[in-house]
C-alpha positions in Angstrom: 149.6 39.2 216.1 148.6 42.7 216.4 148.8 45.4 219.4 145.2 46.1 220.4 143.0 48.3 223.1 140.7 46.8 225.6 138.0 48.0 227.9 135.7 47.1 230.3 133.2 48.6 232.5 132.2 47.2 235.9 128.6 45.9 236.5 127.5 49.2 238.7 128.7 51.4 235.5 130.4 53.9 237.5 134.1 52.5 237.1 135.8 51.6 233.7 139.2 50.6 232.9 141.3 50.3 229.4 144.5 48.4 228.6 146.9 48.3 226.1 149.4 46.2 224.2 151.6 48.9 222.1 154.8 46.6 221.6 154.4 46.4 218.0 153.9 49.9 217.0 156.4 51.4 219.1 158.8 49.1 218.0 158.0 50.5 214.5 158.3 54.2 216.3 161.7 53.3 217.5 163.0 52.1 214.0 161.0 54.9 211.9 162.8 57.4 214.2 166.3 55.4 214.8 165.6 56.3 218.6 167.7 55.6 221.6 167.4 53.5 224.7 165.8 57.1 226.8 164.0 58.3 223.7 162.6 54.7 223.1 161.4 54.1 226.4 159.9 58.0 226.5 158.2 57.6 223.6 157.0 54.3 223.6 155.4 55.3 226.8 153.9 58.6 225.6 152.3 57.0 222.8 150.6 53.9 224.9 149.4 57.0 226.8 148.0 58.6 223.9 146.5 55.5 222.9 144.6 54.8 226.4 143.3 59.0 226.4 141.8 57.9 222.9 140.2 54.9 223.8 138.2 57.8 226.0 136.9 59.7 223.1 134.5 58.9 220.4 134.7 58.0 216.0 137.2 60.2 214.3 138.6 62.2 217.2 142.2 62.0 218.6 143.9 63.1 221.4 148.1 64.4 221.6 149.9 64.4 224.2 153.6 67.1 224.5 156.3 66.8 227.0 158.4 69.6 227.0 160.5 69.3 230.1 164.4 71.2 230.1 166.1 67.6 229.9 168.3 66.4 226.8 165.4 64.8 224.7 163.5 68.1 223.9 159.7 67.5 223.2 158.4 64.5 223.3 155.0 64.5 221.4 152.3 61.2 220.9 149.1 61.7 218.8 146.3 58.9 218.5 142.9 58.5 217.0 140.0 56.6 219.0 139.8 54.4 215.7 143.4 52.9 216.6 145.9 54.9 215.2 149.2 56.7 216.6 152.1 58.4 216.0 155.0 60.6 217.8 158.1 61.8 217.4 161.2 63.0 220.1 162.6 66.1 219.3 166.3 64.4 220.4 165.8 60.8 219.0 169.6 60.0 220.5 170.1 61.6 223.7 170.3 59.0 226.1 170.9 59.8 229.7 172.9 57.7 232.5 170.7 55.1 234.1 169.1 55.0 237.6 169.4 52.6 239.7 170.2 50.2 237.1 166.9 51.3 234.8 166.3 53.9 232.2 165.9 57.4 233.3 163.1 58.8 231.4 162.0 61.9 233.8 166.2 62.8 233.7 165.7 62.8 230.1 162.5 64.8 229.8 163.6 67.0 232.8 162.0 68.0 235.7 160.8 71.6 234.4 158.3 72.4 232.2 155.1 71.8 231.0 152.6 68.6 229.6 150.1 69.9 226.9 147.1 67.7 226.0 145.3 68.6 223.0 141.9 67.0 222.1 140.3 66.8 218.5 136.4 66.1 219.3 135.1 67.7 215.7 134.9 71.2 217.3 136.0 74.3 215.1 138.7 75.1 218.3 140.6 72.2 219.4 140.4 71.7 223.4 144.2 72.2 225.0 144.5 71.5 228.8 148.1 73.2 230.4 149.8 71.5 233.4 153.3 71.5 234.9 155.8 68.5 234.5 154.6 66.2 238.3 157.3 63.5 238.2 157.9 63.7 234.4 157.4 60.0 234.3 154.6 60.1 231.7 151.9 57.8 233.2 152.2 59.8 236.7 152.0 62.8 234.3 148.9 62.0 232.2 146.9 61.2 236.1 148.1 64.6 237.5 146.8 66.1 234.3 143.4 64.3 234.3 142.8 65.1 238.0 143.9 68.9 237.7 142.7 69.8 234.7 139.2 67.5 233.8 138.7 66.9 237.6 138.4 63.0 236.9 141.0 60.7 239.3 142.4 58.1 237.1 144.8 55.2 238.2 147.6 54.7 234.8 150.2 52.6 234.2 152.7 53.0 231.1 155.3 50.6 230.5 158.3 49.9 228.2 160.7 46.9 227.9 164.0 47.1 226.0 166.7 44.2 225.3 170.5 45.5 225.5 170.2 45.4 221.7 167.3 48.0 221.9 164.7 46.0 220.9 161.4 46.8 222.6 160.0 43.3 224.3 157.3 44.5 225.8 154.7 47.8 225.7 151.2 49.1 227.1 149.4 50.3 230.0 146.1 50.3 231.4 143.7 53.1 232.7 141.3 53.2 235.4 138.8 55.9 236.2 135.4 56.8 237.8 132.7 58.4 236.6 131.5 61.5 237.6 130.7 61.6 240.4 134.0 59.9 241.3 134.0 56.6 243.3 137.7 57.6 244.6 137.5 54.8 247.6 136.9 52.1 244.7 139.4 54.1 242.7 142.1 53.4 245.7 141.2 49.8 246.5 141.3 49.3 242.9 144.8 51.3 242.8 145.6 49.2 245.9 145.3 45.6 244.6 147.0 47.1 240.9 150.2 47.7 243.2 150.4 43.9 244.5 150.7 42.8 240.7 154.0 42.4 238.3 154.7 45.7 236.2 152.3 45.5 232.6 155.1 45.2 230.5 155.7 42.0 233.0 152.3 40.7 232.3 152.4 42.0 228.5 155.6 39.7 228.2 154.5 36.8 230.0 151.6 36.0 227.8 148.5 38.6 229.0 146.4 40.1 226.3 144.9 43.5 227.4 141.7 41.9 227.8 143.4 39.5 230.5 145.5 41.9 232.1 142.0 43.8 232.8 140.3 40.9 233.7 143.4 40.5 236.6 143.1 43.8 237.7 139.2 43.9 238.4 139.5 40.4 239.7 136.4 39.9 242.2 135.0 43.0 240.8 131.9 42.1 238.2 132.7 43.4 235.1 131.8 43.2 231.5 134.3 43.7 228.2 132.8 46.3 226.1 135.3 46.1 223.0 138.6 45.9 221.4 140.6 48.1 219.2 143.3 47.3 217.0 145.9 49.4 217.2 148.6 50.8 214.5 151.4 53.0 213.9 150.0 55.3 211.0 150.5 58.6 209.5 148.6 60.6 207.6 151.4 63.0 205.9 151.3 63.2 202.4 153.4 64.2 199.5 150.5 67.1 199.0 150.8 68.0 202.7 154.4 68.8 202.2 153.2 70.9 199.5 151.5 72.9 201.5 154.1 73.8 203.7 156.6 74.8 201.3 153.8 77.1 199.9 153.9 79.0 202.3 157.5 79.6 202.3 158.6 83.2 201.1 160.3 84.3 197.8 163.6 84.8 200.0 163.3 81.3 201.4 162.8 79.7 198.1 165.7 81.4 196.6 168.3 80.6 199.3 166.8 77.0 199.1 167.6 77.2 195.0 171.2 78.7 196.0 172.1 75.9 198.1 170.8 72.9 196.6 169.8 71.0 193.7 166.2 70.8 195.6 164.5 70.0 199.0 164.1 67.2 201.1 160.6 68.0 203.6 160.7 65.1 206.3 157.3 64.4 208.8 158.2 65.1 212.2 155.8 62.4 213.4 156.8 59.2 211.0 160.1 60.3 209.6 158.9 59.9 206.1 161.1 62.3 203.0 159.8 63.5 200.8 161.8 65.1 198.1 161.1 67.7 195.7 163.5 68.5 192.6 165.0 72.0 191.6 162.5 72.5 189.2 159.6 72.0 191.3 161.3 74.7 193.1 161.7 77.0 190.3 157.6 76.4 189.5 156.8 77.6 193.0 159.3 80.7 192.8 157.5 81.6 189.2 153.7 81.0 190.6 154.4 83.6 193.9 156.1 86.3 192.1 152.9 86.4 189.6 150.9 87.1 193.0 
């Protein structure tokens, strides 16, 4: 079994629609990043959004999505690749907040001020980065205030996640709906309409619908045609040489204090959570090469 990305287009080709199954990978977010019940179910819904703005975009180009709100979990950042991959980290992994009305608060732990960045990788030499403030700091509601204000293209989103009391993650995904331009907003709203007299995605996700049938539900008596499927993967391309990099550009001071204090240096990937250690000596090397510049 695999998580995967959908779409479909309907038969006049001016509405298309993605979903997603995420369940697996965030479940391997939540134990990379030992993340709690709020941080779980903010970040597994970040990166299913990351993952449906993706599935928007063409070969080798990704998307990433920031919440940085003034609540306890900090940023919250989700980074995907049109060719399936993802990956995100919350700056707070174990700030939890109390719930509401008996289900997780994930706008009280994001917080109600501030701003969601979206930064798009198309291949350009400048990367494209749209600016809006928090709406409901609900993440899906979030990501359509974003795509209305900034790209001027209404969208219908759902994101969804699904803990046990043990903090396992039973069920995650969402789907996307927009127009093309020029936007068919009265289809956009029956459309939106019908979505709200269905069970919740992560209901559907856990009771057995792929994202090809949850899309095939939600353009029911709408003709329609599938037009592909992505599998979908937690992946990170960090590197040991990466890591290099960034202590290379550390100054002599910085190296020194780091050789006063410890033995070496332990350089961990925000986004995966991966170490990477590097001795004393490697230290010492690097110390040696910049005071010869």
């Amino acid at each position: 079994m695999t998580d995967t990305l959908d779409r479909i287009i309907t038969a006049s080709g001016n509405i298309f629609g993605l979903a997603c199954d995420t369940t697996i990978l965030v479940n391997e977010a939540r134990r990379r990043h030992d993340l709690g019940p709020t941080a779980a179910a903010a970040l597994g819904r970040a990166l299913s959004g990351a993952v449906l703005l993706a599935g928007l975009l063409k070969d080798d180009q990704n998307v990433q999505v920031i919440f940085e709100g003034n609540g306890p979990l900090g940023k919250v950042s989700a980074q995907a690749g049109s060719s399936g991959w993802c990956r995100g980290y919350v700056s707070s992994p174990r700030a939890d907040v109390p719930l509401k009305n008996g289900l997780i608060d994930v706008a009280g732990g994001i917080g109600r001020a501030g701003f969601l960045r979206v930064i798009k990788d198309i291949g350009l030499k400048e990367k494209y980065t749209g600016l809006v403030r928090l709406y409901t700091s609900e993440i899906g509601e979030d990501i359509a205030y974003y795509l209305t204000e900034s790209e001027q293209t209404p969208s219908a989103i759902s994101v969804g996640v699904h803990l046990q009391a043990d903090g396992t993650i039973t069920a995650a995904g969402g789907y996307l709906i927009q127009s093309l331009p020029p936007a068919d907003e009265k289809m956009l709203r029956e459309l939106d309409n019908k979505i709200q007299t269905h069970s919740s995605v992560t209901s559907l996700i856990s009771s057995g619908h792929n994202p090809a049938a949850i899309l095939s539900l939600l353009f029911e008596g709408t003709p329609h045609k599938h037009t592909g499927s992505t599998p979908l993967a937690f992946r990170c391309y960090c590197s040991k040489e990466k890591m290099e990099d960034i202590l290379d550009t550390l100054s002599n001071d910085d190296i020194e204090y780091l050789l006063e204090q410890n033995d070496g240096v332990e350089v961990k990937c925000d986004y995966c959570n991966t170490a990477y250690n590097f001795p004393r000596e490697y230290l010492q090397t690097l110390a040696a090469r910049k005071n010869l510049h």
